[in-house]
C-alpha positions in Angstrom: 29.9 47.0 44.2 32.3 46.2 41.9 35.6 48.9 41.0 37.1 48.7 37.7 41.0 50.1 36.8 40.6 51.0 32.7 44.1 52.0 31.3 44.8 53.7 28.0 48.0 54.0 26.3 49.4 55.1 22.8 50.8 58.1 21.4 49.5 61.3 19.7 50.5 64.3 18.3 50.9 66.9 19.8 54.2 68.9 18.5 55.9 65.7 18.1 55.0 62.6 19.9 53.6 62.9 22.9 52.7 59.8 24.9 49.6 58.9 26.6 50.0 56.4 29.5 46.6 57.0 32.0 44.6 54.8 34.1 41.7 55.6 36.0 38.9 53.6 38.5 35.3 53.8 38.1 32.4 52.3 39.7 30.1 52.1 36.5 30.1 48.5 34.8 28.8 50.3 31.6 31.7 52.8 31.2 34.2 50.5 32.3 32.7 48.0 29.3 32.5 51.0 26.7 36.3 51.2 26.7 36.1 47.1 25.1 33.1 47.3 22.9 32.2 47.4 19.3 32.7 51.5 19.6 35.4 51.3 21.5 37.8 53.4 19.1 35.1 56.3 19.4 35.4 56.3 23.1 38.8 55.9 23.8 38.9 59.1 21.3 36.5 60.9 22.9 38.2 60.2 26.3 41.6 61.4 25.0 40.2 64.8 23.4 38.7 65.5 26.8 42.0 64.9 29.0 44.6 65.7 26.4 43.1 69.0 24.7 44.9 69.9 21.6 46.1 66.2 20.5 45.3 64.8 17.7 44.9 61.5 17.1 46.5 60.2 13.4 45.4 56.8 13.6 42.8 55.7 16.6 44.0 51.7 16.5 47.2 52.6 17.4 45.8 53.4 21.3 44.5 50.7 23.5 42.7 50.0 26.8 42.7 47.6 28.9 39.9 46.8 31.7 40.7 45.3 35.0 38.4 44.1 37.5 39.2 45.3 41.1 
């Protein structure tokens, strides 16, 4: 079974700047691919706003992922 490492960076808002440098490992092929996709914007978003509550996001092109293979 294949592991994947998927890392987001950018930077929010939250009083100021506030960086966001995380990576995690999954199992699932189909999250791991969500996070490179055509709605990949919405789910990086979505990801932030459940890990970093209270941030908010001006601009979501401004934060990226990247998905390794393991």
């Amino acid at each position: 079974m294949a592991k994947f490492k998927v890392t987001i960076k950018g930077s929010a808002q939250l009083n100021g700047p506030y960086p966001i440098n995380a990576s995690f490992e999954t199992t699932d092929a189909r999250l791991a691919q969500s996070f490179t996709g055509a709605t990949r914007y919405q789910v990086i978003e979505g990801w932030i706003k459940a890990n970093y509550p209270g941030v908010k996001i001006s601009n979501s092109r401004s934060i990226g992922a990247t998905v390794q293979q393991i």
